[in-house]
C-alpha positions as CSV (number, residue, x, y, z in Angstrom):
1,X,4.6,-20.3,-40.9
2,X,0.8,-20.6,-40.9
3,X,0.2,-20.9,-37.8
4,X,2.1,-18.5,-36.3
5,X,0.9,-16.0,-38.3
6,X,-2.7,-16.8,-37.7
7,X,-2.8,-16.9,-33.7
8,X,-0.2,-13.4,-33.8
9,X,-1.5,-10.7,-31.7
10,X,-0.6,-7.3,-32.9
11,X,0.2,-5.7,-29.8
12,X,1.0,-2.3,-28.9
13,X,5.0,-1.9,-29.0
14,X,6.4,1.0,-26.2
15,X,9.3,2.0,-27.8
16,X,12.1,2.5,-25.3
17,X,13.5,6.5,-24.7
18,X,16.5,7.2,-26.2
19,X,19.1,9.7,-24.1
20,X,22.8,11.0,-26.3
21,X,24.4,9.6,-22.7
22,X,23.5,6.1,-24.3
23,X,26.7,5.0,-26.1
24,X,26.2,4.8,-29.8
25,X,27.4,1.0,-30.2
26,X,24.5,0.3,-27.4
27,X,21.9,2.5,-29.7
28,X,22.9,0.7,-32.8
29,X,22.5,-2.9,-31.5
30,X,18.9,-1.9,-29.7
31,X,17.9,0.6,-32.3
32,X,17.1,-1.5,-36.1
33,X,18.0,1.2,-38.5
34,X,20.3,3.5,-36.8
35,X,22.9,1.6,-38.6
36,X,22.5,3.7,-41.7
37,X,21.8,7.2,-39.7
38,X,25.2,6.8,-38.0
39,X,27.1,5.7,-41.3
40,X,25.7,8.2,-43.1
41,X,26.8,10.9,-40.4
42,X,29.9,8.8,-40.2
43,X,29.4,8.0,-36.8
44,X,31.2,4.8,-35.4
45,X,29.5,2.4,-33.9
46,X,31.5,-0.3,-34.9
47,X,35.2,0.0,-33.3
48,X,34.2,3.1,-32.3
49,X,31.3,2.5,-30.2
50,X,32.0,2.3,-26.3
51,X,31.8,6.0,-26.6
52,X,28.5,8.2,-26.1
53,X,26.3,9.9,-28.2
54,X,26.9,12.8,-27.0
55,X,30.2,12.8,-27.4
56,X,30.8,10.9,-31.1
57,X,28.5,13.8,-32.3
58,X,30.0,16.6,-30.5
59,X,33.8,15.1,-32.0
60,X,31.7,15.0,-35.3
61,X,31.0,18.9,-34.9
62,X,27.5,17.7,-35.2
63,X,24.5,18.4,-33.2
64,X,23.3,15.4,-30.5
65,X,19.5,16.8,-30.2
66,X,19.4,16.5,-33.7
67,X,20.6,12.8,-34.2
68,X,18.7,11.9,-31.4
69,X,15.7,13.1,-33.2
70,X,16.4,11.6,-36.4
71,X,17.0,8.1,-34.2
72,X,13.8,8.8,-32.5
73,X,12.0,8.7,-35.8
74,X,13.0,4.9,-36.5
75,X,11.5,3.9,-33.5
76,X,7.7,2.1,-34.0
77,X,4.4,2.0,-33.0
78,X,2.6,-1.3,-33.6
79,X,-0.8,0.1,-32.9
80,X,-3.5,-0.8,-35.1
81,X,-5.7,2.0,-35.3
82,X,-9.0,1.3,-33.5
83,X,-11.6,0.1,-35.2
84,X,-10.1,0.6,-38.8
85,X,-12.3,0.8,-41.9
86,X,-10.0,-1.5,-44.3
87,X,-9.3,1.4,-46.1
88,X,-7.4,3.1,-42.8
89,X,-5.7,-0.4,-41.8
90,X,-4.6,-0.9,-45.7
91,X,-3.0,3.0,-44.9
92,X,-1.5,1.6,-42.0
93,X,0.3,-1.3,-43.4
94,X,1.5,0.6,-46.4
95,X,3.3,3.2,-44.0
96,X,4.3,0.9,-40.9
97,X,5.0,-2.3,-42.9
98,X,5.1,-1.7,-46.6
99,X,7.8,1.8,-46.6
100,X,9.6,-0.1,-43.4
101,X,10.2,-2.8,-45.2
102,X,11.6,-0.8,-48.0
103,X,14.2,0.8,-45.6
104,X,15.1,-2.9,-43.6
105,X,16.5,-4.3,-46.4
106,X,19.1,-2.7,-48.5
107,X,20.3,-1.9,-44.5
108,X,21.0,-5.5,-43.8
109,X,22.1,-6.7,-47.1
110,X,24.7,-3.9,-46.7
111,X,25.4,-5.2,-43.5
112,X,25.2,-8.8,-44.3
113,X,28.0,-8.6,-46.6
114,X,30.3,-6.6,-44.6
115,X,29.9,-9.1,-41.7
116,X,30.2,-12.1,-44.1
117,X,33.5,-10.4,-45.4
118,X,35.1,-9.6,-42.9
119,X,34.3,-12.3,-40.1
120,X,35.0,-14.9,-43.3
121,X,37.1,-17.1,-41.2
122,X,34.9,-17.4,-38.3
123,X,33.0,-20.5,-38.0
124,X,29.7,-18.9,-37.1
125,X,29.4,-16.5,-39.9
126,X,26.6,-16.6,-41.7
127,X,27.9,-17.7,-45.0
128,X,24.6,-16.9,-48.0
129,X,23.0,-14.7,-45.4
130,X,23.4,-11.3,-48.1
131,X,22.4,-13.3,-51.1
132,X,18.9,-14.8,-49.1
133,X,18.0,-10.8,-47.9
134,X,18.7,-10.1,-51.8
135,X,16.3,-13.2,-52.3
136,X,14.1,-11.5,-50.3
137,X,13.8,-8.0,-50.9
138,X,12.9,-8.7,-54.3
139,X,10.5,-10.9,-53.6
140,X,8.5,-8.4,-51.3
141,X,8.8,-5.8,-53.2
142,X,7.2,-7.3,-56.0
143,X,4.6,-8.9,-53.8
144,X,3.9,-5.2,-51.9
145,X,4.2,-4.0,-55.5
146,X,1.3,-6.0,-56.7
147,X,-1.1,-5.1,-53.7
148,X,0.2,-1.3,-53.7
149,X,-1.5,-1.2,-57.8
150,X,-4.1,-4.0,-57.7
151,X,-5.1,-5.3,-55.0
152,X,-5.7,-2.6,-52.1
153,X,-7.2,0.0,-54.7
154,X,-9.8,-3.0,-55.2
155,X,-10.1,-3.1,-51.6
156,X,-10.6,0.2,-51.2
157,X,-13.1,0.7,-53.4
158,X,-15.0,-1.7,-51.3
159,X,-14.1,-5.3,-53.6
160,X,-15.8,-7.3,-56.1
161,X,-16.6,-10.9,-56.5
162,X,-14.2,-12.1,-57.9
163,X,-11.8,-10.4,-55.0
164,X,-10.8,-14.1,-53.8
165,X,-8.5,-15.1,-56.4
166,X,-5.8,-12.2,-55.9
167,X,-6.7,-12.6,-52.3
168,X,-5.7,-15.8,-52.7
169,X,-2.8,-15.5,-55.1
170,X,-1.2,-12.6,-51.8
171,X,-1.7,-15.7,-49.3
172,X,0.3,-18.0,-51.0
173,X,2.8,-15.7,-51.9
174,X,2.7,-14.9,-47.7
175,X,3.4,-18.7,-46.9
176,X,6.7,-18.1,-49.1
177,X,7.5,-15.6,-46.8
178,X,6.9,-17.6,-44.1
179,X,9.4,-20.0,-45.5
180,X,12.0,-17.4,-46.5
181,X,12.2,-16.4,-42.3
182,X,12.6,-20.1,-41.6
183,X,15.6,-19.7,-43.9
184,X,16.6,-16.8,-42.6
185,X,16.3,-17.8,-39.0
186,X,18.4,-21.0,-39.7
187,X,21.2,-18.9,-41.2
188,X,21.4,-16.5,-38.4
189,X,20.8,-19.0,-35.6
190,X,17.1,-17.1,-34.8
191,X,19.1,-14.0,-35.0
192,X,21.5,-14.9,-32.1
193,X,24.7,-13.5,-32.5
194,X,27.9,-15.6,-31.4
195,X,29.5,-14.8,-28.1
196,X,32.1,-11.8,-28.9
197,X,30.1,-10.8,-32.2
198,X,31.3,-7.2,-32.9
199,X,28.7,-4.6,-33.0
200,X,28.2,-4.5,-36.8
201,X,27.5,-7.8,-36.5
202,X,25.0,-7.3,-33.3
203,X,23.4,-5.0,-35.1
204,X,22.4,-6.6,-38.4
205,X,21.2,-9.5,-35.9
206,X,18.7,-7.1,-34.6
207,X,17.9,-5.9,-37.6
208,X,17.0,-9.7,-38.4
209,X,15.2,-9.9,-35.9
210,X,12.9,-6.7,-36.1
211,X,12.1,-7.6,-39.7
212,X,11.1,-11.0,-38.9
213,X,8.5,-9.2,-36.1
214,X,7.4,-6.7,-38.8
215,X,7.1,-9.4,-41.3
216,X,5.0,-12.1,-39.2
217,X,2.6,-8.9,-37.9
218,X,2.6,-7.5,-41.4
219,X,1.1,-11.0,-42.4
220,X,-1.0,-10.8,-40.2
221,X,-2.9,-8.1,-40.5
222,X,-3.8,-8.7,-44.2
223,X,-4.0,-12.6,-43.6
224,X,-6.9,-12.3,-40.3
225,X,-7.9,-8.7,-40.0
226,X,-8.0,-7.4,-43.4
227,X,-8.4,-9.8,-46.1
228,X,-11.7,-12.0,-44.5
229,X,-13.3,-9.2,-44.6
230,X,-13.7,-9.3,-48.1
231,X,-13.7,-13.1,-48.7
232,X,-16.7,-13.8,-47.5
233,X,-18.7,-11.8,-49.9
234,X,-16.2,-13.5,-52.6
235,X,-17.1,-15.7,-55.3
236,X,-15.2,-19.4,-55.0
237,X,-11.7,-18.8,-56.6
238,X,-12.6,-21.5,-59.3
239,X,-15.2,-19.3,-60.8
240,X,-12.7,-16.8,-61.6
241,X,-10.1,-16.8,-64.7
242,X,-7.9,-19.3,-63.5
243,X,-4.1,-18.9,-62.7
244,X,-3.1,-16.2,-65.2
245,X,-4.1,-13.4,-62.0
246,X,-7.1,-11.7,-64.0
247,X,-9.1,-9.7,-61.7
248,X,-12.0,-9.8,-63.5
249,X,-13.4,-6.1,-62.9
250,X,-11.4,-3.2,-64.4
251,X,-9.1,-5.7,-66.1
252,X,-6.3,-5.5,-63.4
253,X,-3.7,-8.3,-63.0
254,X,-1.8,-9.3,-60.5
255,X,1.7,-9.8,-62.3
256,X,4.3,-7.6,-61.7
């Protein structure tokens, strides 16, 4: 996971326009997140979903300009701002990959056991697939957690010497990340879908697949851009307090 984390460009993503002539099965599938927009305004894009936006909002009574600005919002920029002070690029990954995150999940878990009830019987279904985004979800959120109150208010205020060890303790927990996405992409086949895959099913794929994107930049961001610039001024991690997470200035710890 290493090492495609370190030698990942964060390039500028160019979201594609979104029109209520698109049908809504099409927008779910292309659109990670629109899942819950549309079952929330019980829109189907499931069975339901050769039909347009326009027209599955209209038979809704509700209005398509609005919906398609509430989609519009879930659509991304991976920017980095230019020439961040790591205080702006620690803002930046708490709002596009820290709160992201936060919504991704519970999303596909949802999803993940609707697909793995209901497609039961077909061979491709990705039997575990709920319980490892479970697996996951906790794990980052107690990982984001621990940098939200320790870590990146250290960084902020500009670090300390002893900065490496819960530097270090965030990379290791990254290459278990790594590993989970390895697990994930074996489940899900690299988050192909099967030929005839319904759209529920297309959808969580996609899903997959934008949180593995948002996961490897997320990585990498804090892994090249942000954390060396802090480790270098670092003491060695063995002059610190040793495994217990101590961050040896303000008495912060690293355990959740």
């Amino acid at each position: 996971m290493n090492a495609r984390v370190d030698h990942l460009d964060a390039a500028p993503a160019h979201p594609a326009p979104l029109s209520a002539d698109q049908q809504i099965g099409q927008i779910a599938v292309q659109l990670p997140g629109a899942t819950a927009v549309f079952r929330r305004l019980k829109l189907d894009f499931c069975c339901g979903g050769q039909v347009s936006l326009a027209k599955a909002a209209a038979d809704k009574g509700l209005d398509a300009n609005a919906v398609l600005a509430e989609l519009a919002a879930l659509q991304r920029n991976d920017s980095v701002p230019e020439a961040a002070s790591p205080s702006a690029l620690i803002d930046h990954i708490l709002v596009r990959y820290h709160e992201v995150h936060r919504q991704q999940l519970p999303e596909l878990i949802r999803m993940a056991r609707r697909v793995e009830a209901v497609h039961r019987d077909n061979p491709h279904v990705p039997v575990g697939l709920a319980d490892h985004l479970e697996t996951m979800h906790e794990e980052l959120l107690s990982h984001m957690l621990k940098e939200e109150q320790v870590l990146f208010p250290m960084l902020k205020n500009g670090g300390n010497p002893f900065v490496g060890q819960p530097i270090g303790m965030m990379r290791a927990e990254h290459v278990d990340h790594g590993e989970a996405l390895d697990k994930l992409n074996a489940l899900t086949n690299d988050a192909t879908p099967p030929q005839g895959a319904c759209n529920t099913w297309r959808a969580l794929y996609a899903g997959i697949a934008q949180l593995g994107d948002d996961l490897i930049n997320h990585i990498h961001l804090e892994n090249n851009v942000l954390f060396p610039q802090f480790e270098a001024s670092a003491a060695p991690a063995s002059q610190g307090c040793g495994p217990s997470g101590c961050a040896c200035s303000g008495g912060g710890t690293l355990q959740a």
